[in-house]
LOROGU-238167 format. One record per residue: x, y, z of N, C-alpha, C in turn. Coordinates in steps of 0.02 Angstrom, whole numbers. Each point is the difference from the previous one (the first is absolute). Example, Ala and Ser with C-alpha at 12.3 -4.5 7.8 and 13.67 -1.06 7.14 Angstrom:
<rs>
R|n.u|n.v|n.w|ca.u|ca.v|ca.w|c.u|c.v|c.w
R|660|-284|390|-45|59|0|45|60|0
R|-18|53|-36|42|59|3|-39|55|37
</rs>
This chain:
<rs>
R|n.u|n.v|n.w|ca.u|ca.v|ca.w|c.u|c.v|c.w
R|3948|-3764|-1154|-19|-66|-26|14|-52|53
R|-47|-42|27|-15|-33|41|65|-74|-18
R|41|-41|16|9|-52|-45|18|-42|51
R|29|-42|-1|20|-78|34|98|2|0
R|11|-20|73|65|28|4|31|-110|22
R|-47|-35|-3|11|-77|59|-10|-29|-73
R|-6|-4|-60|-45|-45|-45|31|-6|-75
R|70|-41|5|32|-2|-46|-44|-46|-74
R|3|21|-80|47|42|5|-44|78|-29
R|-52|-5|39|-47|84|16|42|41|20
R|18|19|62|61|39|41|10|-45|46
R|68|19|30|53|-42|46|52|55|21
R|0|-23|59|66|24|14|82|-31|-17
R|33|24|-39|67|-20|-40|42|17|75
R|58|-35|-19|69|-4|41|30|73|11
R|-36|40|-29|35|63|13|-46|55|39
R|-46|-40|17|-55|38|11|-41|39|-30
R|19|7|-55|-58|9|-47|-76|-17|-23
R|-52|17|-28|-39|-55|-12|-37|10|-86
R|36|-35|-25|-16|-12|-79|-70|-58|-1
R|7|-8|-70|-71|-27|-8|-41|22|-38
R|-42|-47|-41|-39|17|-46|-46|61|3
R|-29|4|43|-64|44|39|73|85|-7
R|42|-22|12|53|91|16|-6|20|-68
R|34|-49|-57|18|5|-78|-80|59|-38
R|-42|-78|45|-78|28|-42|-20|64|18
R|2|-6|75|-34|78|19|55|73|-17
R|39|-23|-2|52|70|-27|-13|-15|-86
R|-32|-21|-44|-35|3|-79|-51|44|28
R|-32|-33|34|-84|34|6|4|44|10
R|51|35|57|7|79|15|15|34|-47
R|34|-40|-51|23|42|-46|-44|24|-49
R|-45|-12|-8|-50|-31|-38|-70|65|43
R|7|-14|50|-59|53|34|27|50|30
R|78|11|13|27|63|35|39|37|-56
R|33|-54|-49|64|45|-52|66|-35|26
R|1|-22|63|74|-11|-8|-1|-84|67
R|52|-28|-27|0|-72|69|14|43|64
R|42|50|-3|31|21|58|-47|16|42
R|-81|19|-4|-34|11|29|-62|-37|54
R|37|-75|-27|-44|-58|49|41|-5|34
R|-45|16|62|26|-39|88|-36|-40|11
R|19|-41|45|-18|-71|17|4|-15|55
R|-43|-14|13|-22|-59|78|-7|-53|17
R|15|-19|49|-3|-76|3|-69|-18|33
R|-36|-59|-28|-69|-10|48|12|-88|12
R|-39|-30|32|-26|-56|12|-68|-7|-44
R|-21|-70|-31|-47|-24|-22|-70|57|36
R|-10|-16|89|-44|-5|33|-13|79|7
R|59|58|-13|-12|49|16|-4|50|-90
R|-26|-10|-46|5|33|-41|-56|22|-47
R|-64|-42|41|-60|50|13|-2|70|42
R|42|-1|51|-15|34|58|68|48|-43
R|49|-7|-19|65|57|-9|-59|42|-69
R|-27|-30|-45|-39|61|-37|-71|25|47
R|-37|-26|29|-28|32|46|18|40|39
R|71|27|33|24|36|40|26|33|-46
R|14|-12|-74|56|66|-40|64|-23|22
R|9|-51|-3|87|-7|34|30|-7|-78
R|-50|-46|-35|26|-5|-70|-52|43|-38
R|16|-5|-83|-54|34|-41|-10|-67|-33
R|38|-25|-23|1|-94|-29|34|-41|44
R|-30|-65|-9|15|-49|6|5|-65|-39
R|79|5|-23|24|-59|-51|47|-51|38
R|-54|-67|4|32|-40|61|-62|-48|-5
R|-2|-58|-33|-41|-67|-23|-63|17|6
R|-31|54|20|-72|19|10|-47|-34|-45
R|-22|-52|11|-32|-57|-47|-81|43|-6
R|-30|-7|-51|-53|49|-7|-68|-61|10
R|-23|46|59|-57|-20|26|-62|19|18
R|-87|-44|-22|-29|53|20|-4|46|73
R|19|-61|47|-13|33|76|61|46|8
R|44|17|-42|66|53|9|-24|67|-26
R|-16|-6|-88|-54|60|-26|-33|17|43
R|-31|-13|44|-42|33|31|43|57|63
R|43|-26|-15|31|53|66|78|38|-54
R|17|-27|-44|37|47|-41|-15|-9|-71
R|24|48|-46|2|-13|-61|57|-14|-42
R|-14|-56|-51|66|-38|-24|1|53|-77
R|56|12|-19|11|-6|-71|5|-65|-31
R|0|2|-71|4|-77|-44|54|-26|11
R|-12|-73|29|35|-53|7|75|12|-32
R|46|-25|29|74|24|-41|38|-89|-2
R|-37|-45|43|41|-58|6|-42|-68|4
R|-7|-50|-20|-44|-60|0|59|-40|28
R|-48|-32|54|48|-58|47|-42|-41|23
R|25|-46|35|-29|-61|18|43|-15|79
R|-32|-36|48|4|-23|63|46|-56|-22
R|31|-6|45|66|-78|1|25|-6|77
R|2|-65|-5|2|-68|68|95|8|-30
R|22|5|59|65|-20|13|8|-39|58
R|43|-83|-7|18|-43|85|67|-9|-15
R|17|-44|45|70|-15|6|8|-73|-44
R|41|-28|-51|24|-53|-21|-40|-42|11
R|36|0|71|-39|-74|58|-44|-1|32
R|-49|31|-31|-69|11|24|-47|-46|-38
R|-58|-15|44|-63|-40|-32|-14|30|-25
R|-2|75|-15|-56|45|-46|33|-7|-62
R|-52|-49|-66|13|18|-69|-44|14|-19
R|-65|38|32|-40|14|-44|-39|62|46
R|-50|37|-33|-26|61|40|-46|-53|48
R|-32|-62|-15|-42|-20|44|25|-37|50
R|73|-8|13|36|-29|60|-15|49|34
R|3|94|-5|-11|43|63|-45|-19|43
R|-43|-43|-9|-53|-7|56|28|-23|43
R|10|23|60|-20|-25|105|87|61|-6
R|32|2|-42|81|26|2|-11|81|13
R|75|28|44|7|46|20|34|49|-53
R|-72|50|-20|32|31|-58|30|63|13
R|52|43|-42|18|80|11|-12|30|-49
R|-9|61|39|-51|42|-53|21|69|37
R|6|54|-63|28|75|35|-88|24|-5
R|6|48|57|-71|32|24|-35|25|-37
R|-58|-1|-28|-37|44|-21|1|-22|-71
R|23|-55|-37|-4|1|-68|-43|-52|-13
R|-6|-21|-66|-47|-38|-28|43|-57|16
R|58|-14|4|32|-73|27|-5|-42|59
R|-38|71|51|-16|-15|59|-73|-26|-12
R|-54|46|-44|-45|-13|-13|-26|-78|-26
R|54|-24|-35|-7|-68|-35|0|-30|66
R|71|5|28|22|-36|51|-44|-42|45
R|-57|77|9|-44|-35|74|-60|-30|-41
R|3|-25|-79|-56|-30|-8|8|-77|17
R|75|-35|-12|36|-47|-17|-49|-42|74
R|-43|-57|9|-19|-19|39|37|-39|58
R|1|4|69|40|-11|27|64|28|25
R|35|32|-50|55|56|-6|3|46|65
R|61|11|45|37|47|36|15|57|-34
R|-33|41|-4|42|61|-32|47|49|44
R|54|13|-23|52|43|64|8|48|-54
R|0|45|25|15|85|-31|58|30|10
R|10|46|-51|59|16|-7|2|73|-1
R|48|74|7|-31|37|-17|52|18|-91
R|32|-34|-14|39|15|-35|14|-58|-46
R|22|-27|-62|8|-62|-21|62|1|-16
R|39|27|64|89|-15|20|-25|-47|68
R|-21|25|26|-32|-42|76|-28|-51|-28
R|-40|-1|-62|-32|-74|-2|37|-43|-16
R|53|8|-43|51|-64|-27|48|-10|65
R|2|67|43|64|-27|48|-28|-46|32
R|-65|-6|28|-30|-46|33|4|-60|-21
R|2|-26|-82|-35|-58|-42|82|-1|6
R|49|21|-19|84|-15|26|-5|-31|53
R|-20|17|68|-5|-7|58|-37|-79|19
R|-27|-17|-47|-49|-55|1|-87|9|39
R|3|67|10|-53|15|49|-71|-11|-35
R|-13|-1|-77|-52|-11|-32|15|-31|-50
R|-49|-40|-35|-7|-72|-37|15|23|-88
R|-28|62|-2|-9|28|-66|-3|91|11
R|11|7|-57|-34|85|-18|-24|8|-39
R|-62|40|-9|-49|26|-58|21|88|0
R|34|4|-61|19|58|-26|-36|11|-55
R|22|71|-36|-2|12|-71|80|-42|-28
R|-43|-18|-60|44|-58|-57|61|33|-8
R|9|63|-22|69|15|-10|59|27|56
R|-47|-11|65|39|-4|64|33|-64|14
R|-39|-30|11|0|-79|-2|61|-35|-38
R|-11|6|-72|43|-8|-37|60|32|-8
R|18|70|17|65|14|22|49|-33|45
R|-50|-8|51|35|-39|61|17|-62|-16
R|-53|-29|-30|29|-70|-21|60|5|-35
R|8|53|-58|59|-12|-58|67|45|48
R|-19|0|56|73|8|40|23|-37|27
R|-38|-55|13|35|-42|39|-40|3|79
R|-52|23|25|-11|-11|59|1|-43|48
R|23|-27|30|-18|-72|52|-20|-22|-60
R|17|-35|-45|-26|-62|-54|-76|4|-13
R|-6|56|7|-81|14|-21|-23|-11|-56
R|-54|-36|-14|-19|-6|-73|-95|22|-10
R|0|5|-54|-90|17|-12|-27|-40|-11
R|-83|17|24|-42|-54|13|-54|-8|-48
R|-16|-31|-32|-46|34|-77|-59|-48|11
R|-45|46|-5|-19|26|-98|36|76|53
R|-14|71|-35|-13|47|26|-52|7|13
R|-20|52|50|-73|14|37|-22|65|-27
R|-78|4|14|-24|75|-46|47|57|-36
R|-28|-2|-48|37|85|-28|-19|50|17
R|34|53|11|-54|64|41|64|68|-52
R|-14|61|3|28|41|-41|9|76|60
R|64|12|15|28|54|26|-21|64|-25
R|-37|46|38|2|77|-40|47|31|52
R|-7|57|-17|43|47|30|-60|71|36
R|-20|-3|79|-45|23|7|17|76|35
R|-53|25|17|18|82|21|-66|13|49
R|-8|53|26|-67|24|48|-49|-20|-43
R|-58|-25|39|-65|-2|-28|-39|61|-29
R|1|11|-52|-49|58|-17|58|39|-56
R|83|-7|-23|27|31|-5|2|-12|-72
R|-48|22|-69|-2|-46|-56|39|33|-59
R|33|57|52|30|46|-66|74|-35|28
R|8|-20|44|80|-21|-9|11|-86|-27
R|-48|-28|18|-35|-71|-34|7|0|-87
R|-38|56|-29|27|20|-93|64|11|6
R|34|29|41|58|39|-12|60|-72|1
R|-21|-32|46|43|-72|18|-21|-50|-85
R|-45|4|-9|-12|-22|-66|3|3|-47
R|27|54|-8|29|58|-57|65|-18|-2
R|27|-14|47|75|-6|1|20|-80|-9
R|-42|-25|57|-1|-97|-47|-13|-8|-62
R|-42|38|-14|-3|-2|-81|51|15|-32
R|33|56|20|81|23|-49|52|-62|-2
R|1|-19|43|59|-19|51|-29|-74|-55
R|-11|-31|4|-32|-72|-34|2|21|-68
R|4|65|-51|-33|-3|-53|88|22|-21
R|61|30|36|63|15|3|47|-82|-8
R|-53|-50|29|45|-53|12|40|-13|62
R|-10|69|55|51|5|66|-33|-61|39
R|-62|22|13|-41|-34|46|28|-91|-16
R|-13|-26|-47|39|-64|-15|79|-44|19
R|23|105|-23|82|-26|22|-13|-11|69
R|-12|42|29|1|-1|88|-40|-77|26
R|-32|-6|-23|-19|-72|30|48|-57|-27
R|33|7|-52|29|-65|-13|77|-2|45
R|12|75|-13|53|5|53|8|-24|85
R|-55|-15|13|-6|-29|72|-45|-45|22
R|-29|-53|-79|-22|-35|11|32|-55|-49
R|32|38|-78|36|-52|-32|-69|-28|-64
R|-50|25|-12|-49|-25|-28|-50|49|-9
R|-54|-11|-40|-33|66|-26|-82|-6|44
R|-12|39|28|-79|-11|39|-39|-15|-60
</rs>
């Protein structure tokens, strides 16, 4: 299982070196769910930009890691049903001019590679976009003062804010809603039911619920 090791609170690396996180909790259910037991999900770490290419090579069999479902993505893998509804969010600093999404214009935005935050990013007219490959690199930078704003997913965004980051605050309204599946090789539609079969349990048990409120504090 493909997942996110930089992207609290998805996975992160903890003080012990460990790396917990929503995406570990979930995908050790799902295994359980399509193998018989948690003990049987291994896990990988990918980047946004490389997790077309890790199920194209077989490095993973899934990939559970913000995979926002898209038509130009379908075309090169196949998603199971949506497991998460989210929304894009503007995070600046306090003392920033930006209070609104339409201050981003002419400003230097951050954005981790390959996602739809980057995608927004480079519509914003005027806008610098600087890339990231990880959205630990993107906040160290916006710490750093090196960019004006970041366009994340909302419940990234909002973690960071409710820690305390450099006095980071959000920038509203929120921006498009888009819905996470959980995708696999193109063409692979018996493990696609099988992933669906098990979201289905897992949601109809009540787990699927616990596990998100547990690391988000609120119900999707």
């Amino acid at each position: 299982i493909g997942v996110f090791s930089a992207k609290t609170p998805f996975g992160y690396v903890a003080e012990d070196g460990d790396v917990p996180g929503y995406y570990i909790y979930f995908g050790r259910r799902l295994a359980k769910g399509l193998l018989g037991s948690e003990d049987d999900a291994e896990f990988t770490y990918v980047e946004a930009a490389s997790r077309v290419e890790y199920l194209q090579s077989a490095k993973v069999d899934v990939i559970l890691a913000n995979f926002t479902v898209t038509d130009d993505r379908a075309e090169k893998v196949d998603f199971a049903l949506p497991y998460m509804k989210v929304a894009l969010g503007v995070v600046s600093p306090d003392d920033a001019l930006i209070k609104d999404v339409k201050d981003l214009e002419g400003k230097k935005i951050g954005a981790q590679v390959g996602t739809t935050g980057m995608f927004r990013a480079e519509k914003v007219p005027g806008a610098k976009v600087v890339t990231f490959a990880n959205a630990a690199e993107t906040f160290l930078e916006f710490q750093n003062g090196g960019v004006d704003a970041v366009i994340q997913d909302f419940p990234v965004v909002a973690y960071y804010v409710a820690q305390g980051g450099n006095k980071g605050r959000l920038v509203g309204p929120k921006m498009e809603a888009e819905e996470y599946g959980i995708a696999v090789t193109k063409g692979n539609k018996e493990l696609v039911a099988q992933i669906n079969k098990a979201l289905a349990s897992l949601k109809k048990s009540g787990e699927f619920q616990r596990i998100y409120k547990k690391w988000f504090g609120e119900e999707n």
